[in-house]
C-alpha positions as CSV (number, residue, x, y, z in Angstrom):
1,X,0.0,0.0,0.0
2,X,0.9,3.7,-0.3
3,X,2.6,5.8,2.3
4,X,2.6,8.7,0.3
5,X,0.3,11.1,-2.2
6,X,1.8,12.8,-5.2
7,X,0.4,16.5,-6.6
8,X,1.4,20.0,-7.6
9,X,0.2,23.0,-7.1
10,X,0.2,23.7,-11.0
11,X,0.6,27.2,-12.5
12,X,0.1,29.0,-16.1
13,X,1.6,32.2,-16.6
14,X,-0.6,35.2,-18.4
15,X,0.3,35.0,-21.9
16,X,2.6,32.5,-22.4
17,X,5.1,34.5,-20.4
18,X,8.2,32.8,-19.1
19,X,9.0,33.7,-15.7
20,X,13.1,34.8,-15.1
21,X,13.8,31.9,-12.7
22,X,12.3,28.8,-11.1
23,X,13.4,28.7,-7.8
24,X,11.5,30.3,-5.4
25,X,13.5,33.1,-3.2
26,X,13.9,31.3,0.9
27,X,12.4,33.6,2.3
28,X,8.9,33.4,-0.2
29,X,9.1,29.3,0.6
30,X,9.5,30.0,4.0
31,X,6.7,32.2,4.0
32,X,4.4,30.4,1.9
33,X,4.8,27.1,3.4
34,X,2.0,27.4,6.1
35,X,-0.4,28.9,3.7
36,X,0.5,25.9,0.9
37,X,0.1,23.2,3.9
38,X,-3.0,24.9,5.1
39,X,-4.9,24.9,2.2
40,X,-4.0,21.2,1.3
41,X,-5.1,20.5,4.9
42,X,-8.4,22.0,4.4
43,X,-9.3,18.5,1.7
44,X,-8.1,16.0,4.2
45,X,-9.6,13.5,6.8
46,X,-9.3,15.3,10.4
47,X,-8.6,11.7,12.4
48,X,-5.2,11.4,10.3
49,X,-2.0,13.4,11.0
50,X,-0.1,14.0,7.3
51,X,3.4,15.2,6.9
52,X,4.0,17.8,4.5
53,X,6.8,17.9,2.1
54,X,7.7,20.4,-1.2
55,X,10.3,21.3,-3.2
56,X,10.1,25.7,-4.2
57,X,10.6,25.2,-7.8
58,X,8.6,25.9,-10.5
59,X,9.0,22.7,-13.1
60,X,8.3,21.7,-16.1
61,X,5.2,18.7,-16.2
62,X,7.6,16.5,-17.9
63,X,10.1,16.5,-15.5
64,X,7.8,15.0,-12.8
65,X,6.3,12.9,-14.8
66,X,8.6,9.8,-15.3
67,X,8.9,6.4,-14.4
68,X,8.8,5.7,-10.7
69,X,8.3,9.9,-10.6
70,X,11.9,10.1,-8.8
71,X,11.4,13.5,-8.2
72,X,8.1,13.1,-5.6
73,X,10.2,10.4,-4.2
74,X,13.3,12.4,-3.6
75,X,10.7,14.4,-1.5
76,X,9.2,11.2,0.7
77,X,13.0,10.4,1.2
78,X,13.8,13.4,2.2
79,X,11.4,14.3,4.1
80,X,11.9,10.5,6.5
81,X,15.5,12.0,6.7
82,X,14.4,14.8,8.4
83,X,12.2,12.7,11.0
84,X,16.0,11.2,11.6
85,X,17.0,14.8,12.2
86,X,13.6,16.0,14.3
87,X,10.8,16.6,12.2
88,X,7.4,14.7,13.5
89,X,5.2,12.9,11.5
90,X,2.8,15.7,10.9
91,X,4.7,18.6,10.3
92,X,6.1,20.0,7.2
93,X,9.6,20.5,5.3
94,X,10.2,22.8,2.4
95,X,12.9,22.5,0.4
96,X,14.6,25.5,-1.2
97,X,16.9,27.3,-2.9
98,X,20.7,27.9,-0.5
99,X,23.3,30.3,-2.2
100,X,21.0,29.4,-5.6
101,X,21.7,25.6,-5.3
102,X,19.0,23.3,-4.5
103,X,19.7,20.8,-1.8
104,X,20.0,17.5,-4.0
105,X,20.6,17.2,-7.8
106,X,17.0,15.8,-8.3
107,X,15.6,18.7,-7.0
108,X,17.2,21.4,-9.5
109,X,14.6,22.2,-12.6
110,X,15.6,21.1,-16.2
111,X,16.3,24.9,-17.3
112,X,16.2,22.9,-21.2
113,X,12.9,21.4,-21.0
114,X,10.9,24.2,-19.5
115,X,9.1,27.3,-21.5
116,X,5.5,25.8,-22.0
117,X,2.8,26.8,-20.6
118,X,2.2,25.3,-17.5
119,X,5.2,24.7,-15.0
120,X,4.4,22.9,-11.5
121,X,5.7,22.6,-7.8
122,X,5.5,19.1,-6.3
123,X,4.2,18.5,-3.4
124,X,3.8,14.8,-1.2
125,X,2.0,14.4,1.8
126,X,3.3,10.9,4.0
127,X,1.6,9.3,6.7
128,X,0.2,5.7,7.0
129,X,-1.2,3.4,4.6
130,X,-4.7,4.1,6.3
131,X,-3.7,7.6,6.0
132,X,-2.8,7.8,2.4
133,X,-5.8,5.6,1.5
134,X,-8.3,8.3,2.8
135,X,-6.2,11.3,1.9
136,X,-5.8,9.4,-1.6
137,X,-9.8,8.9,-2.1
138,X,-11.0,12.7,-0.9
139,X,-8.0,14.8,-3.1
140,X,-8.5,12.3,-6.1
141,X,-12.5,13.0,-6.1
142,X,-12.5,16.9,-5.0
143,X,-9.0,18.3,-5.9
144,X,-9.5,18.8,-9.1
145,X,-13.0,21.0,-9.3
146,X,-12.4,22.8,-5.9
147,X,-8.3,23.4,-6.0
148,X,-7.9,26.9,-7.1
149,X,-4.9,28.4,-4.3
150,X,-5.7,31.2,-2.0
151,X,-5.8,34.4,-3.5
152,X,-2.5,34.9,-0.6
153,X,-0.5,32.3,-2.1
154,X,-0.4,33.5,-5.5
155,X,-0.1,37.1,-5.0
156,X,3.2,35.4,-2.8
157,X,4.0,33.6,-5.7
158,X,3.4,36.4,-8.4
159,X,5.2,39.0,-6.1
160,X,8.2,36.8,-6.3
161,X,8.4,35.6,-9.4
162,X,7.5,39.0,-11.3
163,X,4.7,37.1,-12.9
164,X,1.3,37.2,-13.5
165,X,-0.7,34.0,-13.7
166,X,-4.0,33.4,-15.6
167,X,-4.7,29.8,-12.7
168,X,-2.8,28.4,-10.4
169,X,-4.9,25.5,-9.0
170,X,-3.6,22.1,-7.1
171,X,-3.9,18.9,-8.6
172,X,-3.1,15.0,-7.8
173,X,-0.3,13.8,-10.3
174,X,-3.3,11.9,-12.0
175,X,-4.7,15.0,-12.9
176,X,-1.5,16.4,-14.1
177,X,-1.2,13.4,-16.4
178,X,-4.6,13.8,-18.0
179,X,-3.6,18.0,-18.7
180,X,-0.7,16.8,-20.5
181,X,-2.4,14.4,-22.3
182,X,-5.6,16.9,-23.4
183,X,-2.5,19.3,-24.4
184,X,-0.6,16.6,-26.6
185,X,-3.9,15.7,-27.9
186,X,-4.8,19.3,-29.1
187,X,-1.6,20.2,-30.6
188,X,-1.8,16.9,-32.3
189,X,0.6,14.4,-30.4
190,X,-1.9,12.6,-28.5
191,X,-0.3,9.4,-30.1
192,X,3.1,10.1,-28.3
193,X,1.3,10.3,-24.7
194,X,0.0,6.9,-25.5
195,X,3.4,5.7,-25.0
196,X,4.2,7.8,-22.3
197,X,1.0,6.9,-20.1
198,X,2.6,3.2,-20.8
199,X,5.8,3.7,-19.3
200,X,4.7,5.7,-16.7
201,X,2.0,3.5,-15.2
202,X,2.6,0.1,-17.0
203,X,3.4,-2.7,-14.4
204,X,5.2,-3.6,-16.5
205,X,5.5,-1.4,-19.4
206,X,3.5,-3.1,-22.8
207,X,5.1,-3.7,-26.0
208,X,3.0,-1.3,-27.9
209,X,3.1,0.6,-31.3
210,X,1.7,3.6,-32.4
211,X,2.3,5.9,-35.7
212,X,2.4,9.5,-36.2
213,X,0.5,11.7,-38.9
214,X,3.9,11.7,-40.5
215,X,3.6,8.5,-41.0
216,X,6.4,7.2,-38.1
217,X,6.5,4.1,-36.8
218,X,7.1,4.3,-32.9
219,X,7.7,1.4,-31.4
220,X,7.7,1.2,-27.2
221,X,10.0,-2.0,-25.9
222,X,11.7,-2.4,-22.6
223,X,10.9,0.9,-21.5
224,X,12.6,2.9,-24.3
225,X,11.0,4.3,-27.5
226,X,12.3,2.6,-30.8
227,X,12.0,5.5,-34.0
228,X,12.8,4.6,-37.6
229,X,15.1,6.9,-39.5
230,X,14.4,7.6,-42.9
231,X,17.5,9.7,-44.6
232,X,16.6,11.9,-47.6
233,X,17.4,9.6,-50.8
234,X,15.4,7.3,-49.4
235,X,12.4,9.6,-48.6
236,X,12.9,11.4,-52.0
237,X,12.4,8.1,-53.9
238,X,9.1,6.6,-52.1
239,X,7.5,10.1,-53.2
240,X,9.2,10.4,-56.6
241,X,6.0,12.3,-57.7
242,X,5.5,15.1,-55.0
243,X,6.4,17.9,-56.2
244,X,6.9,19.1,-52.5
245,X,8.9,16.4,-51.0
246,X,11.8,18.3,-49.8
247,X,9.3,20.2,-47.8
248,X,7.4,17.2,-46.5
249,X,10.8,15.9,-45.6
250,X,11.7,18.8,-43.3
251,X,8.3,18.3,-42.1
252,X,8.8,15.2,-41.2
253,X,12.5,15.9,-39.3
254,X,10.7,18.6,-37.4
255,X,8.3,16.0,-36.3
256,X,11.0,13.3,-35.7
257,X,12.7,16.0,-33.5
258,X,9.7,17.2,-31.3
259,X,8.9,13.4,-30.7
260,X,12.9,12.8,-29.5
261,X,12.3,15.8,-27.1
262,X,9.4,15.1,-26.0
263,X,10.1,11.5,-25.1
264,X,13.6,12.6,-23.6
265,X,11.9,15.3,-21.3
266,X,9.9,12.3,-19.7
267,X,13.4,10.5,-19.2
268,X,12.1,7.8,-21.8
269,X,15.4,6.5,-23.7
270,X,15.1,7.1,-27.8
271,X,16.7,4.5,-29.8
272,X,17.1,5.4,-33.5
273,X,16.7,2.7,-35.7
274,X,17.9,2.3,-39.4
275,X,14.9,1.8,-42.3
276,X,13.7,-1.8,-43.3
277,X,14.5,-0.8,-47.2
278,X,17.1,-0.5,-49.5
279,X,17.7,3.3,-49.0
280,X,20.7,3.1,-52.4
281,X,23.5,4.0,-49.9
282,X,25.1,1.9,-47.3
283,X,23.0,3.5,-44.1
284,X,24.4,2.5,-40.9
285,X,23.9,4.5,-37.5
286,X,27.8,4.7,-37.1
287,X,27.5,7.2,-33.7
288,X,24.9,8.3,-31.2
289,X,25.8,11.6,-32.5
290,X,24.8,10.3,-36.7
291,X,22.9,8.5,-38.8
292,X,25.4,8.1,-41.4
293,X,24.9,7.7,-45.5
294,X,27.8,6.3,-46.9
295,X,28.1,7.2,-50.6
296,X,31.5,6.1,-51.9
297,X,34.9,4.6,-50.4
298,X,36.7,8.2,-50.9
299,X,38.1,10.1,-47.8
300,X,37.1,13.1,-46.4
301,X,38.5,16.2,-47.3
302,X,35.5,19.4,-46.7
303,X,32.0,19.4,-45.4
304,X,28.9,21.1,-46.4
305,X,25.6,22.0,-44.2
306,X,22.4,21.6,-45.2
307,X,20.3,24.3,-43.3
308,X,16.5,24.3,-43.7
309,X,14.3,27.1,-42.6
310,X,12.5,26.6,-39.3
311,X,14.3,23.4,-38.7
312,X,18.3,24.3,-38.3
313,X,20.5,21.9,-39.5
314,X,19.5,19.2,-41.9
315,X,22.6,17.4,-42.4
316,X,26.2,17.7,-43.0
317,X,27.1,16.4,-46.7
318,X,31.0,15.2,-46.8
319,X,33.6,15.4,-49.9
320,X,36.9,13.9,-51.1
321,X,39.3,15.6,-53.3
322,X,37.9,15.1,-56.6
323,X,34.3,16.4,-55.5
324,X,33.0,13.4,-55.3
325,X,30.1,12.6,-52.3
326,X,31.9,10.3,-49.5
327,X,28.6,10.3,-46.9
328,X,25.7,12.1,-45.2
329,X,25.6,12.7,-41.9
330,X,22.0,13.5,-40.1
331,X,22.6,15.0,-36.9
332,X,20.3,13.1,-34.0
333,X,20.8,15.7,-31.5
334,X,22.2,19.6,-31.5
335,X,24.8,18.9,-30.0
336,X,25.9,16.7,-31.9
337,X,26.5,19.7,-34.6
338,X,29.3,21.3,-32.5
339,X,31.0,17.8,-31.8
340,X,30.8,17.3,-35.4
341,X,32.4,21.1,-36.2
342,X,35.6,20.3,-33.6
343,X,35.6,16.8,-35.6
344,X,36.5,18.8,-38.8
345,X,38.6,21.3,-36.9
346,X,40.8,18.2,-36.1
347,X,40.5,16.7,-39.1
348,X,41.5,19.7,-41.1
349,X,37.8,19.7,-42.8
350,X,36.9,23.6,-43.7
351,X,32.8,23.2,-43.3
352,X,30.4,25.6,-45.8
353,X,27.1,26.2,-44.3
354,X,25.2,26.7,-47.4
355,X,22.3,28.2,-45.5
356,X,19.7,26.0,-47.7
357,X,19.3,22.9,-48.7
358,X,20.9,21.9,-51.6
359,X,19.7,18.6,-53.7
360,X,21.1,16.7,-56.7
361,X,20.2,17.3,-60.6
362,X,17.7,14.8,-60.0
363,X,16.0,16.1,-56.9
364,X,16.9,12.5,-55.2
365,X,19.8,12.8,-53.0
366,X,21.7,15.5,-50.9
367,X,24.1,17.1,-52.9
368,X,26.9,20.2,-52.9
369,X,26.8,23.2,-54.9
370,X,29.6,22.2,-57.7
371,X,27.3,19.6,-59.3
372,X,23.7,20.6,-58.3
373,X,20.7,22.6,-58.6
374,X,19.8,24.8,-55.9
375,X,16.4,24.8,-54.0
């Protein structure tokens, strides 16, 4: 049974607005923690006592919400450390910002992951499994429609922070869950949360498949997301009438690198796998950093990039002496780019970034200026 229930006191700023930092000044979590505890109290059985525990940090949904939620249970831990050092069973512990540092590396917010719209500050409440079982049953049934905070905690929380906030209501991690999922499902991505919802509350996860309006095949085994990589030459043949393939291609990187986000920010490991057809090239996933299109046998001597607007880099294109294509290389993550640039710096490759994309006579492969068309 349960000795613990996981929420958030969940927040959207006015307008989209990005607040300047997520921890919450000491003296603010000091101050707000009776007022946060209060409130919370106000939903629960009177014949329990309930310790109180919270981390002052504003965070992004995604980062709570991952397998075994480590970040709520960095809190329960915590908080039985400090019955080691004094604290009773039914009182409280906040846990905030000293000299800027939080107090454990789980507790710091993903600065990478967060600028959505709704950020969150966890919150677990302990006690016994009798406890828990009737906290569980009352804030599961009336959190939800009766949660907005005190009109004193968020003018706390605005004054701090510098900003306004169109809700800030508390919710069970449940709830959470099902706002993420109505917000993937309205900006289209309502399949991806299907696999997400597995990992998260599979016992054990499924082996389960879904596909994407670009057509991707995702494939979810042993808790890590499998995606099939389909490099241009390939893509450009399977749609040798479209007119527009080049763009649906970028459309469908853009889409293959929202889903690798996405599914990283939930701490769900991406595995990039190579196509199931004959793409004309020797395609083998050489790196983590690459998927890399081998072309000819020739070595290496200057590098182009492929940029395409609203996406960033495409991929780097390679060269021997004579001119003639060596490889592709598709970048899988953005830093991959800059390990790629002090690659060539070592290497002596000078690299061109052509600031388009640039495609062969035949509109079918990746290709460099001296012996191409431009698009």
């Amino acid at each position: 049974m349960a000795t613990m229930w996981m929420g958030v006191l969940a927040l959207e700023p006015t307008g989209g607005v990005i607040p300047a930092r997520q921890m919450l000044t000491r003296d603010t979590a000091e101050g707000l923690a009776a007022g946060m505890g209060g409130q919370l109290a106000r939903f629960l059985p009177g014949e329990h006592d309930y310790g109180f525990v919270w981390s002052a940090a504003l965070y992004d949904p995604a980062q709570l919400l991952r397998r075994d939620f480590p970040l709520h249970q960095e809190l329960a831990h915590l908080f039985v450390a400090g019955q080691r050092q004094g604290i009773d069973a039914g009182h409280s512990l906040t846990l905030c910002e000293r000299l800027g540092h939080m107090p454990t590396a789980l507790l710091v917010p993903e600065l990478a992951i967060g600028g959505g719209t709704l950020y969150a500050i966890p919150v677990v409440l302990t006690g016994s499994e009798e406890a828990i079982a009737a906290a569980t049953e009352r804030l599961e049934s009336e959190l939800y429609g009766a949660g907005l905070a005190d009109a004193a905690i968020v003018f706390e929380l605005n004054r701090d922070l510098g900003v306004s906030f169109e809700h800030v209501r508390w919710l069970s991690l449940l709830d959470l869950s099902a706002m993420m999922a109505a917000q993937l499902e309205h900006v289209g991505f309502g399949f991806a949360w299907q696999l997400v919802e597995e990992v998260l509350y599979g016992a054990p996860p499924r082996h389960i498949e879904v596909r994407s309006p670009q057509g991707q095949l995702l494939k979810l085994d042993d808790e890590a997301v499998w995606l099939a990589f389909t490099p241009y030459s390939l893509f450009a043949r399977q749609q040798r009438d479209n007119a527009e393939r080049l763009a649906d291609y970028i459309a469908y990187l853009h889409e293959f690198r929202q889903l690798q986000g996405l599914l990283a920010a939930h701490g769900i490991a991406v595995r990039v796998r190579l196509p199931n057809a004959d793409t004309g090239h020797a395609c083998a996933r050489a790196t983590d950093d690459f998927v890399v299109e081998s072309v000819s046998a020739g070595a290496p001597v200057r590098a182009v990039l492929h940029d395409a607007p609203g996406l960033g880099a495409l991929a780097f294109s390679l060269v021997d002496e004579s001119g003639a294509m060596v490889e592709h290389r598709y970048p899988l993550s953005a830093s991959a780019i800059g390990r790629f640039r002090l690659e060539a710096q070592q290497k002596g490759w000078p690299v061109e970034r052509l600031g388009r994309v640039v495609l062969s006579a035949d509109g079918e492969d990746l290709a460099v200026p001296d012996d191409a068309v431009r698009h």
